[in-house]
C-alpha positions as CSV (number, residue, x, y, z in Angstrom):
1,X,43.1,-35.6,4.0
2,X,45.1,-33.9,6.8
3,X,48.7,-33.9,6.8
4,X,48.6,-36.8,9.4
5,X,46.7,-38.2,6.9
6,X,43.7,-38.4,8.5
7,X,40.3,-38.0,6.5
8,X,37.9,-35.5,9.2
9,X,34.6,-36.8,10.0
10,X,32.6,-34.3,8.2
11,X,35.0,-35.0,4.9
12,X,34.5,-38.8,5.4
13,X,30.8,-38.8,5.4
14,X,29.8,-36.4,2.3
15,X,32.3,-38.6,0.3
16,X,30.6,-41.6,1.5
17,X,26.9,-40.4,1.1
18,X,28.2,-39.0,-2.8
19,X,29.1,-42.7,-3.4
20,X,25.2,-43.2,-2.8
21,X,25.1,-44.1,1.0
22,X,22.1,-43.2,2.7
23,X,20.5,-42.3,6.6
24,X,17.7,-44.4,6.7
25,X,14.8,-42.9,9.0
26,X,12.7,-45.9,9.0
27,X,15.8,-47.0,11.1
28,X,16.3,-44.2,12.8
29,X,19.8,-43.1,11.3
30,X,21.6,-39.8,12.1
31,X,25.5,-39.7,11.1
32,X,27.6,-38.1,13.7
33,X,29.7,-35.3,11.7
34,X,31.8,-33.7,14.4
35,X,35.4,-34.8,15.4
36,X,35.4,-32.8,18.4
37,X,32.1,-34.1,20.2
38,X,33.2,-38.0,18.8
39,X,36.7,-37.5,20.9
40,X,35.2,-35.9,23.7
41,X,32.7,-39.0,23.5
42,X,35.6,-41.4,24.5
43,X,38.0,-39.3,26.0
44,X,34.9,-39.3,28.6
45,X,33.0,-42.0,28.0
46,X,35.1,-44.9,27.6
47,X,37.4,-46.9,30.3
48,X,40.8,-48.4,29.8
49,X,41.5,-49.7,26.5
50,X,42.6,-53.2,27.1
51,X,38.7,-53.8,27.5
52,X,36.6,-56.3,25.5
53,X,34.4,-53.3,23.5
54,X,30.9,-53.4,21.2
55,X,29.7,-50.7,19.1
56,X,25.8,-50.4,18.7
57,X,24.7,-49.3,15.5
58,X,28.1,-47.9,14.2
59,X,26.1,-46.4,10.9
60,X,29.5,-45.5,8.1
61,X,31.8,-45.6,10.7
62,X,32.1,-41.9,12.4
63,X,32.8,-43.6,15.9
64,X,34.0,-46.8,14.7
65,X,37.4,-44.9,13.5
66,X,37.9,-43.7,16.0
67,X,37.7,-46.5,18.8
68,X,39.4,-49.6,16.1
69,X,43.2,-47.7,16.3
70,X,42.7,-47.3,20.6
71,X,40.6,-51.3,21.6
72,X,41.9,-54.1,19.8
73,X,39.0,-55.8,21.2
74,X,36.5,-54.0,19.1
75,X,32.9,-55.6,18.2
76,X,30.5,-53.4,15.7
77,X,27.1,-54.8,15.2
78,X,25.0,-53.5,12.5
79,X,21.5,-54.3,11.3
80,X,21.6,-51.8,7.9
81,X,23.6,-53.9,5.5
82,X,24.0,-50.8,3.3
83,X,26.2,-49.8,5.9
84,X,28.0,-53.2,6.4
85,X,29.3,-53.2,2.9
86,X,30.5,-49.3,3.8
87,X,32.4,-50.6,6.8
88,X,34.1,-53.6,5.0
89,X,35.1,-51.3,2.1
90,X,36.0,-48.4,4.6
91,X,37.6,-49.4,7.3
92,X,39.2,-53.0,6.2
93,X,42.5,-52.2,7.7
94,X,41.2,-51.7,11.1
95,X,41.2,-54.5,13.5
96,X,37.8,-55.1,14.7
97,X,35.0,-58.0,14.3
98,X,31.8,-57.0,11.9
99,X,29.2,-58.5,12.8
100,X,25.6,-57.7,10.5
101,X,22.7,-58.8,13.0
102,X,20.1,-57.0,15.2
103,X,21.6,-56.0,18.6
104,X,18.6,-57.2,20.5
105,X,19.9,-60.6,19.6
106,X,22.9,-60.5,20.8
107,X,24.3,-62.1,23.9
108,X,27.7,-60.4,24.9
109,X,28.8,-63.9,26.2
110,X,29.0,-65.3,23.0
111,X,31.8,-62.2,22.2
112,X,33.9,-62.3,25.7
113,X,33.1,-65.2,27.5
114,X,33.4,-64.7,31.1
115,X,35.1,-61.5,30.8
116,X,33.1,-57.8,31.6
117,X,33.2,-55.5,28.1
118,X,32.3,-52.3,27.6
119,X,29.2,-51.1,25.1
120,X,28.8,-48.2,23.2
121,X,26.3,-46.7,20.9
122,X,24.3,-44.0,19.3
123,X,20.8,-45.4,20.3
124,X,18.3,-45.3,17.5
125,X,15.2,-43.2,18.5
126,X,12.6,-45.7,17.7
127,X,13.8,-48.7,20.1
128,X,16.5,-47.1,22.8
129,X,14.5,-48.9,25.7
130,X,14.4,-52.5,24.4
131,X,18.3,-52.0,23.7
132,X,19.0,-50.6,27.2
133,X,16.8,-52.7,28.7
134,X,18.1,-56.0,26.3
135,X,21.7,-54.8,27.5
136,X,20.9,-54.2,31.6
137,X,20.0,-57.8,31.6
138,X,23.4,-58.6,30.4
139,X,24.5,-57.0,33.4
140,X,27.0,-59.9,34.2
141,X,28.8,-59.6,31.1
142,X,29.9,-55.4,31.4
143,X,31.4,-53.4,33.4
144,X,29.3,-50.4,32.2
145,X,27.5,-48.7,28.8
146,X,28.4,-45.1,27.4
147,X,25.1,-44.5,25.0
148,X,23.7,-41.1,22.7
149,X,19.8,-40.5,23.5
150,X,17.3,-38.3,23.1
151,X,17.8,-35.9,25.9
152,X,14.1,-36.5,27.1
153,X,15.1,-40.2,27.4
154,X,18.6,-38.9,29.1
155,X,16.2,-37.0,31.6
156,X,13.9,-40.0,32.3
157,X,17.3,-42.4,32.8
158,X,18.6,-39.7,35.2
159,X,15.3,-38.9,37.4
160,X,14.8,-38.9,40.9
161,X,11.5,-39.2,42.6
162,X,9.5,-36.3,43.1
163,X,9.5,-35.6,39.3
164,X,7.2,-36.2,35.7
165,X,10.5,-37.8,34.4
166,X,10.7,-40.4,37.4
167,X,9.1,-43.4,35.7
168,X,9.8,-47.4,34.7
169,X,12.8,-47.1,32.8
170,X,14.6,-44.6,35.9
171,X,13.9,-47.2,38.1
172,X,14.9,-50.2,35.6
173,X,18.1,-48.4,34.5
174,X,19.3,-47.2,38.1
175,X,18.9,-50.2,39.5
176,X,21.8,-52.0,37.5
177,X,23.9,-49.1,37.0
178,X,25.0,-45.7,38.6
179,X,24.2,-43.4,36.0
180,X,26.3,-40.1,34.7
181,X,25.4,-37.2,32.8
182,X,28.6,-36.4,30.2
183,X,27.3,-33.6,27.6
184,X,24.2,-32.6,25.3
185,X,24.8,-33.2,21.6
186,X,23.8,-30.3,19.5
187,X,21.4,-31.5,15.9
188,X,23.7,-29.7,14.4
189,X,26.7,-32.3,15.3
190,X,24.8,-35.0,12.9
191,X,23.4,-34.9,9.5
192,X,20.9,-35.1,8.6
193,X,20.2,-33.2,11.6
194,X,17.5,-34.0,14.3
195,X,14.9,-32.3,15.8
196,X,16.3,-33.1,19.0
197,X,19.0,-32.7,21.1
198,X,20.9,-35.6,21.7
199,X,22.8,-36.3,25.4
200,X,25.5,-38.5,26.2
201,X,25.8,-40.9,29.5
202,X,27.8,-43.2,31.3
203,X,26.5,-46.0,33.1
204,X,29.0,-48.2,35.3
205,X,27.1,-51.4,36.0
206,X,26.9,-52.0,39.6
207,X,24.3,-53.5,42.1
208,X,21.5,-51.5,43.9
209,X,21.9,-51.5,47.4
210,X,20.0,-54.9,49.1
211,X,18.3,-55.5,45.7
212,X,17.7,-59.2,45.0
213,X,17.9,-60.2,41.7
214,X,15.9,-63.0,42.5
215,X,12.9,-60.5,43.5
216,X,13.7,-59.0,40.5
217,X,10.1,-60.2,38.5
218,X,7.8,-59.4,41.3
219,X,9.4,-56.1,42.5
220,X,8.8,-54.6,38.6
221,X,5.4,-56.2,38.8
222,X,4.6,-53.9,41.8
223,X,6.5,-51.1,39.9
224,X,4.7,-51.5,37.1
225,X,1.3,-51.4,39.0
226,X,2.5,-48.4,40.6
227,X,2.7,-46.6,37.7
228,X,-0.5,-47.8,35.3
229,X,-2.3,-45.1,36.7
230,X,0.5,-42.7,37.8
231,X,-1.8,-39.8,38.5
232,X,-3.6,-41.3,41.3
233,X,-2.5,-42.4,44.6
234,X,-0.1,-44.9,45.2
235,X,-3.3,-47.0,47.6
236,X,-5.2,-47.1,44.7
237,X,-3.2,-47.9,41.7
238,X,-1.2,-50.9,44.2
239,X,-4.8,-52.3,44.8
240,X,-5.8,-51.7,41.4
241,X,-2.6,-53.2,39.4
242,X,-2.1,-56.2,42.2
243,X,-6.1,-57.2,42.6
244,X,-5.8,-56.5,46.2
245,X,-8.6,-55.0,48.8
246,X,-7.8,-51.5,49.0
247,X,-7.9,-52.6,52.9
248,X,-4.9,-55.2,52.1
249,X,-3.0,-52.8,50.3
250,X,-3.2,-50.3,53.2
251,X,-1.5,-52.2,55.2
252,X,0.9,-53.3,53.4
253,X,2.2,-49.4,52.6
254,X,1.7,-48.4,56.3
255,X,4.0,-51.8,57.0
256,X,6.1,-50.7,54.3
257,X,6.4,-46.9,56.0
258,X,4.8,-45.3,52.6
259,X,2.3,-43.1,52.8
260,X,-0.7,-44.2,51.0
261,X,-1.3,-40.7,49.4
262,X,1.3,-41.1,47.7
263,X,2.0,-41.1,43.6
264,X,4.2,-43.8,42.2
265,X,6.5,-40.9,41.0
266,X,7.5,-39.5,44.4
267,X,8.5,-43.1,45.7
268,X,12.3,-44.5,45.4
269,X,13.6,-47.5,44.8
270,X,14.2,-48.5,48.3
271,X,10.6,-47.8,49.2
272,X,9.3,-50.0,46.7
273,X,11.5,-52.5,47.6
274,X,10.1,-52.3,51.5
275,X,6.7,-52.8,49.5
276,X,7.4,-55.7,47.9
277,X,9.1,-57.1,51.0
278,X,5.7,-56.7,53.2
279,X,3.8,-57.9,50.2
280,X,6.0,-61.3,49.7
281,X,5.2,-61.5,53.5
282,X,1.6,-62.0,53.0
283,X,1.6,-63.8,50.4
284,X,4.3,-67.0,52.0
């Protein structure tokens, strides 16, 4: 203990994993260990406290101590329920809701209501897209998301076109939120530690530009045809991925303003969007 009393992370978690608790790869479990990166992580990363807040994957607790004493609105939602007996013996004086379920099952309605919350999370590895994307979806329920990744998928979140990391999940992530770069996480800031670096971002939820959510479903199915064959040229993997006469899907880019030659990866949102416009055309 320090004299304030207060048990540093590093302490906390070698008495906890002496007491037998374990990081579990199969679920993809690293335990934050330093105090200094955890603080910077919501000195940064987190908005006013008075907010409605969920914790994704709090593990023993590293970030959960810290947040329970600043948002009395605190959610922690774990699937591990090793580490849900650790959290009710640890931290049973703090004021926040448990709850032991997978997060890709939960709807953030059934915490707030009506409000917009704030989520936060160390992202396991193994299923970071299905959360982010299970979460975007949700849109209407948060105000934004500060999340841990892999840096790679940090880069790929991030991209712009013209580059190998512009993909899917750039286009999927920018389009609900405006996305913000914080720090890089060292392995050495976890234990055990990773084999990667880790990066932290902020995403304030907000709507692209003219995007229509009710297009939503038809302008990922043109994405996603876009990008089956992302080596080729944008005329050919359209026709291919939307069973269209390459003569059809000629026009629809030169309508669109897109050149044909093209690779999915060097066109942006807004062009895609002119796409799917000329394409609903046809089609009504």
């Amino acid at each position: 203990m320090t004299k304030a009393g207060w048990e540093d992370t590093a302490s906390y978690i070698r008495r906890v994993v002496r007491h037998g608790v374990r990081a579990k790869k199969s679920l993809g479990q690293n335990f934050l260990v330093n105090d200094s990166i955890i603080e910077r992580i919501v000195r940064e990363g987190m908005p006013l406290n008075d907010l409605p807040l969920v914790e994704i994957g709090p593990g023993p607790g590293a970030l959960t101590r810290m947040l329970a004493p600043k948002f009395p609105r605190l959610w922690a939602v774990e699937l591990d329920k090793e580490k849900v007996e650790l959290l009710q013996r640890e931290l049973n004086a703090y004021p926040f809701v448990l709850l032991h379920m997978d997060a890709l099952k939960l709807k953030l309605a059934n915490l707030w209501g009506q409000e917009k919350g704030w989520l936060i999370g160390n992202l396991p590895y193994y299923i970071t897209n299905p959360l982010l994307m299970h979460f975007l979806d949700q849109a209407e329920s948060l105000l934004g998301m500060t999340v841990m990744v892999q840096k790679e998928v940090a880069d790929r979140m991030c991209a712009l076109p013209g580059g190998r990391d512009y993909g899917i999940l750039s286009i999927a992530v920018q389009l609900s939120a405006e996305v913000k770069r914080l720090f890089d996480v060292p392995p050495s800031a976890f234990w055990p530690q990773p084999k990667v670096t880790s990066t932290v971002l902020r995403l304030d939820i907000r709507p692209y530009p003219g995007f229509s959510l009710e297009k939503r479903d038809v302008f990922f199915k043109v994405v996603r045809a876009a990008f089956a064959q992302r080596r080729k040229m944008l005329l050919n993997t359209l026709s291919s991925g939307l069973s269209l006469p390459k003569e059809q899907t000629a026009e629809i880019l030169k309508a669109a303003g897109v050149d044909p030659k093209l690779r999915a990866e060097d066109v942006g949102i807004l062009d895609y969007q002119k796409i799917v416009a000329v394409w609903e055309a046809q089609r009504n």
